[in-house]
VEXDREN-2710 file (C-alpha; in Angstrom, 1 decimal):
% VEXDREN-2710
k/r/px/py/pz
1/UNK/-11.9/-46.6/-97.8
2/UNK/-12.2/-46.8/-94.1
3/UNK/-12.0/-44.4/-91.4
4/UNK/-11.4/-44.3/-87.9
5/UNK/-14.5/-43.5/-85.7
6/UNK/-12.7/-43.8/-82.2
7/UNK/-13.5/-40.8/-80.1
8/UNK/-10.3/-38.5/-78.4
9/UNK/-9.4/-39.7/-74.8
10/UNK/-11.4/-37.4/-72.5
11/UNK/-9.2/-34.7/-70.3
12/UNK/-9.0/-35.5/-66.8
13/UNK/-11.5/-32.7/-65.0
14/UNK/-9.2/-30.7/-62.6
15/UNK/-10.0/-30.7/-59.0
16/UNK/-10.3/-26.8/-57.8
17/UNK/-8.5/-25.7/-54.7
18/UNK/-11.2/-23.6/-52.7
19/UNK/-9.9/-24.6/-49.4
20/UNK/-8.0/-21.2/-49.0
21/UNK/-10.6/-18.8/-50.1
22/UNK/-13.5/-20.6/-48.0
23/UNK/-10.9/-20.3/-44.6
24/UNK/-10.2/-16.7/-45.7
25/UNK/-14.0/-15.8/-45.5
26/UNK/-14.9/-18.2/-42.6
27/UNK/-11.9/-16.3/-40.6
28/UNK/-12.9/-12.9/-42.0
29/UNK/-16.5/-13.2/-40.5
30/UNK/-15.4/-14.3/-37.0
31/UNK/-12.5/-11.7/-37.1
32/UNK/-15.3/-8.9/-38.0
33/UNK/-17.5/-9.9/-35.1
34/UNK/-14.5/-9.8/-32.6
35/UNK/-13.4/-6.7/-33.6
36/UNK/-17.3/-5.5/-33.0
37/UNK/-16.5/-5.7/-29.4
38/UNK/-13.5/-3.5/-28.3
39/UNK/-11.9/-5.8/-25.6
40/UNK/-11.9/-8.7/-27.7
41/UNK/-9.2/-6.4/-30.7
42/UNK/-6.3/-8.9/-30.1
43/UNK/-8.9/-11.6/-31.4
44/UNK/-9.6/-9.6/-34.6
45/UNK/-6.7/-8.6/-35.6
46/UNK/-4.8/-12.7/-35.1
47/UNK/-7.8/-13.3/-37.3
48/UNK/-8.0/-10.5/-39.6
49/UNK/-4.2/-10.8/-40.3
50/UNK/-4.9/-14.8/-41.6
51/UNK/-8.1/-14.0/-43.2
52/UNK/-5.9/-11.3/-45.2
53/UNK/-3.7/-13.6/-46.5
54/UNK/-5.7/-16.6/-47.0
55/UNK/-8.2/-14.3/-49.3
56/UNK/-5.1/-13.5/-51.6
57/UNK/-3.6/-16.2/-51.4
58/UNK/-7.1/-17.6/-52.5
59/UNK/-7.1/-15.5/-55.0
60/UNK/-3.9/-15.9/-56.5
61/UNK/-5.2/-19.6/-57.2
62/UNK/-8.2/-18.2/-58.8
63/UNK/-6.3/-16.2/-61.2
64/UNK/-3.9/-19.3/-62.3
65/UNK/-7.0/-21.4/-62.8
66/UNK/-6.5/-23.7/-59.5
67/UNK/-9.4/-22.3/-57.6
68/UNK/-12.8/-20.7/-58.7
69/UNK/-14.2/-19.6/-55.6
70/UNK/-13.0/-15.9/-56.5
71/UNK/-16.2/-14.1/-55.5
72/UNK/-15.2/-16.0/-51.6
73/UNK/-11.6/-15.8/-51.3
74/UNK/-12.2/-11.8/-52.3
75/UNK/-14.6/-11.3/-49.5
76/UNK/-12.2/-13.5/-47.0
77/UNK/-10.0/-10.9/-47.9
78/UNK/-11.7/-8.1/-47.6
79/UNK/-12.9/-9.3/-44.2
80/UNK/-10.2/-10.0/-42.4
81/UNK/-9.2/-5.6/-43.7
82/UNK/-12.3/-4.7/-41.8
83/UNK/-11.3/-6.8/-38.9
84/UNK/-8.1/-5.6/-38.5
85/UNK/-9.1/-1.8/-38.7
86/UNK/-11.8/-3.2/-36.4
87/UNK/-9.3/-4.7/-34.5
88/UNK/-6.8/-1.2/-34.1
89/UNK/-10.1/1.0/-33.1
90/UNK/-10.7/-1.7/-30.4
91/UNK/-7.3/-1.3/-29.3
92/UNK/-7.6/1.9/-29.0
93/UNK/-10.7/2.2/-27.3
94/UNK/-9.6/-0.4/-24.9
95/UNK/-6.9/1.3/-23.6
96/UNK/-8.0/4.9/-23.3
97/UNK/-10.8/3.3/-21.4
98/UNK/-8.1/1.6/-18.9
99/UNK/-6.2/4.7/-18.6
100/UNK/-9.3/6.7/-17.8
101/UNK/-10.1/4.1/-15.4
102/UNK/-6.6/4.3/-13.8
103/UNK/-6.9/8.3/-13.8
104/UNK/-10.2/7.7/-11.9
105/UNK/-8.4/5.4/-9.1
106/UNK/-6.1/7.8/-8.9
107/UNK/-8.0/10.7/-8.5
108/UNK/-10.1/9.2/-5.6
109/UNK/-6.9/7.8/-3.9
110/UNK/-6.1/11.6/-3.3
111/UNK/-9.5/12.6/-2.8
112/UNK/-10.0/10.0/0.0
113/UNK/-5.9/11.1/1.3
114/UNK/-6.2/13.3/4.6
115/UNK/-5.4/17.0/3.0
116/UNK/-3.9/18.4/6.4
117/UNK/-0.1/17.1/6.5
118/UNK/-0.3/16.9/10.4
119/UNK/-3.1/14.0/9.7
120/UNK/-0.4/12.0/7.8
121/UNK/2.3/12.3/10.6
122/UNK/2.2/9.4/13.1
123/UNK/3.8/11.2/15.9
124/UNK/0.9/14.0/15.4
125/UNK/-1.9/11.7/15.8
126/UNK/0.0/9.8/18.7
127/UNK/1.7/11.2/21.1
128/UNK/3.8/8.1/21.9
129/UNK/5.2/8.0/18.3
130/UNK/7.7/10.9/19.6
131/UNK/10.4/11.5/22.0
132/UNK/8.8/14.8/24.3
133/UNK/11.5/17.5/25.9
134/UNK/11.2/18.0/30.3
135/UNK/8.0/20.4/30.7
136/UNK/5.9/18.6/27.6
137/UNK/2.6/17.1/27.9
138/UNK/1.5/14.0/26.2
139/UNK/-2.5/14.4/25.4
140/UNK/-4.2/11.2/24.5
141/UNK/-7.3/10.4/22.7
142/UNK/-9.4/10.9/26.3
143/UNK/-8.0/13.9/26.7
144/UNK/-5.7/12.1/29.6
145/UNK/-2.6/14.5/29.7
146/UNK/1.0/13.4/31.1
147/UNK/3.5/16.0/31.8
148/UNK/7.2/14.9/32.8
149/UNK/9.4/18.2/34.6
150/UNK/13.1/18.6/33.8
151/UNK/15.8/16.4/35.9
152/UNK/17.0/17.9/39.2
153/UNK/20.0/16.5/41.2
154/UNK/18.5/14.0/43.6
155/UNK/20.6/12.7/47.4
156/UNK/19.2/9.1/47.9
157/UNK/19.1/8.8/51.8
158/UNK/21.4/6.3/53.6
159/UNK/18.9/2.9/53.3
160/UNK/17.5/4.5/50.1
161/UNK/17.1/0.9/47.0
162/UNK/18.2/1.3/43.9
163/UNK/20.9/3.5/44.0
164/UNK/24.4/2.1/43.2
165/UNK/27.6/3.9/44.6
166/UNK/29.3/6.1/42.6
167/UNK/26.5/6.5/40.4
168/UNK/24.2/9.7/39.8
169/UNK/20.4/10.2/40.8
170/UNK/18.1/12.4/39.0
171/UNK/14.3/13.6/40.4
172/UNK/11.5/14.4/37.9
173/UNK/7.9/15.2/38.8
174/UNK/5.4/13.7/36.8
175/UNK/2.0/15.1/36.8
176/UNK/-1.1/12.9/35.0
177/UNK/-4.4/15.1/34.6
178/UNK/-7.5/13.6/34.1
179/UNK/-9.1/15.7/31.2
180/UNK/-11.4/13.2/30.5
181/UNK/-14.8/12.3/31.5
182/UNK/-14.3/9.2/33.1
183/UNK/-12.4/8.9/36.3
184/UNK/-8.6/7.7/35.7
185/UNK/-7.0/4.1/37.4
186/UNK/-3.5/5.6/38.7
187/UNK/-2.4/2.6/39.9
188/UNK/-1.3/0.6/36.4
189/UNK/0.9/3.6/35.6
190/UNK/4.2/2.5/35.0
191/UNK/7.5/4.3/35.0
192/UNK/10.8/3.4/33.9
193/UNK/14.1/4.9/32.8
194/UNK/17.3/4.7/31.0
195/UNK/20.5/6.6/30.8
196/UNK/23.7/7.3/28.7
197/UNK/24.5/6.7/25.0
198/UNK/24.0/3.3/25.5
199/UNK/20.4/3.0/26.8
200/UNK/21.2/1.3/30.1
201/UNK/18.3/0.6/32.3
202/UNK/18.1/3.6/35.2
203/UNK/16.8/1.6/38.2
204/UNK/14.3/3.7/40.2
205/UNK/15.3/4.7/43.8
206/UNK/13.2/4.1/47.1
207/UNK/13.5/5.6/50.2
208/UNK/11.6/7.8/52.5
209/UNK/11.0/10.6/50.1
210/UNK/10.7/8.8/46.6
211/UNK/9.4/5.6/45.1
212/UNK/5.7/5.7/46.2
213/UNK/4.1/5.9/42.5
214/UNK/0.8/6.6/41.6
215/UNK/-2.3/5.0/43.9
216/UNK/-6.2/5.3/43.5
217/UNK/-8.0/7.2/40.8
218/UNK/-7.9/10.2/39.2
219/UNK/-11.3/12.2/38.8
220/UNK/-12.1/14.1/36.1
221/UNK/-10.7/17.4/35.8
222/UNK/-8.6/16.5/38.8
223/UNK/-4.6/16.0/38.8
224/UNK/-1.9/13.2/40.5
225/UNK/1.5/14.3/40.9
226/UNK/4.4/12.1/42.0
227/UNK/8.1/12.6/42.7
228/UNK/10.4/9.8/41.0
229/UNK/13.9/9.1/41.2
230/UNK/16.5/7.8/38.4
231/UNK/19.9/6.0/39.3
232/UNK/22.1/6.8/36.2
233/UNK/26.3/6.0/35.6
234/UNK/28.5/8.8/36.4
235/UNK/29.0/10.2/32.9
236/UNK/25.5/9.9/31.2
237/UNK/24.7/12.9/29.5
238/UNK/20.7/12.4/29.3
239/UNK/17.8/10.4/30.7
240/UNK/15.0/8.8/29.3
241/UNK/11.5/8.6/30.9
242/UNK/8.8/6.5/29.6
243/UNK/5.7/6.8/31.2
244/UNK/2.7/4.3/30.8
245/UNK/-0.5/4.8/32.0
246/UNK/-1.7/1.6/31.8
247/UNK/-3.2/-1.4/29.5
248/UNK/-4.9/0.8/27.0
249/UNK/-2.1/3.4/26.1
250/UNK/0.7/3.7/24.3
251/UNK/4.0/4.6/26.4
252/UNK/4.8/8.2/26.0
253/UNK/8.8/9.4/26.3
254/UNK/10.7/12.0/27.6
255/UNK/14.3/12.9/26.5
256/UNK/15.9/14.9/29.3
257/UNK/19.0/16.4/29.6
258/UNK/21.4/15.8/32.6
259/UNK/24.3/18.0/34.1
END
């Protein structure tokens, strides 16, 4: 009687899937660290949220015999939790941080903002930035004041320049103090004029009596008064002066009224 001695076939050993569960805890760890440091929170919770799944996925394979790294893909898992709790407290912190930093910005912004509302008004802190009625006075930084009278009917004489037939001419005085220190260069003081609705230039009138200007220098505390005269069109209802007083000042001017 014989019998058969041959030995089973040998089952094929079954490779194990551990990919999963080692990425899972690999992922979990950097995500953890990230979410240590509060600006980096979008970091830790892209990798929290993979970690997360890979670690359950993981161990899903562990539980159908695929995988037998349970004790890894568990902590993967577990990981990438911490990072993205990590990663919302970072958020959080991040961006009351940013708003507090705003808040601060804007609290010096109005700290460093001139309180008086005249200091914000251009025409307060320069008296060029405004049109000035007859009898105002223009004060500059150097305390260099220009005053402009109201308009008074004006007869050109018979060989007077500038006047045109049938047209108007108007007199003003202008009078330029020298409240200052420093004595005052009359002579770069420019004056000009225009007239009506339209803004037409108002050519200045010479003759015997007007057109001279303003010559030498003023002292301080002294004064310089001239007589000037305006050739405006028959119907123009107002006249503006503008009066330089030279290379290093803004034009100051006058709105007058005619008639």
């Amino acid at each position: 009687m014989s019998y058969d001695t041959q030995a089973p076939p040998a089952v094929p050993h079954r490779a194990m899937r551990n990919g999963l569960g080692t990425a899972a805890l690999i992922l979990g760890i950097i995500g953890t660290l990230s979410g240590l440091v509060p600006f980096f929170f979008w970091l830790a919770g892209i990798l929290g949220l993979i970690a997360l799944i890979l670690g359950l996925v993981g161990k899903g394979r562990v539980k159908r015999g695929e995988a037998n790294n349970k004790g890894v893909a568990l902590t993967g898992a577990l990981l990438g939790l911490a990072a993205l709790i990590l990663s919302v407290v970072g958020a959080v912190i991040t961006f009351t941080a940013v708003s507090d930093a705003v808040d601060e910005i804007d609290k010096a912004i109005k700290d460093s903002a001139p309180k008086d509302p005249a200091a914000q008004d251009p025409a307060a802190q320069d008296p060029a930035a405004k049109n000035l009625a007859d009898g105002d006075t223009s004060v500059y930084d150097d305390d260099l004041k220009v005053t402009v009278s109201d308009p008074k009917a004006y007869k050109p004489s018979e060989f007077a320049a500038g006047h045109t037939e049938g047209n108007k001419a108007y007199q003003v005085t202008v009078v330029i103090e020298n409240g200052g220190k420093e004595k005052f260069d009359a002579t770069l003081v420019t004056l000009t004029g225009r007239a009506g609705t339209n803004g037409v230039a108002a050519e200045q009138i010479f003759d015997e009596k007007v057109g001279a200007g303003f010559q030498g220098t003023v002292l301080p505390g002294k004064k310089a008064t001239v007589t000037v005269a305006f050739d405006t069109p028959e119907d123009a209802k107002n006249l503006t002066v503008e009066v330089n007083p030279g290379l290093d000042y803004n034009a100051s001017q006058w709105e007058l009224k005619l008639g």
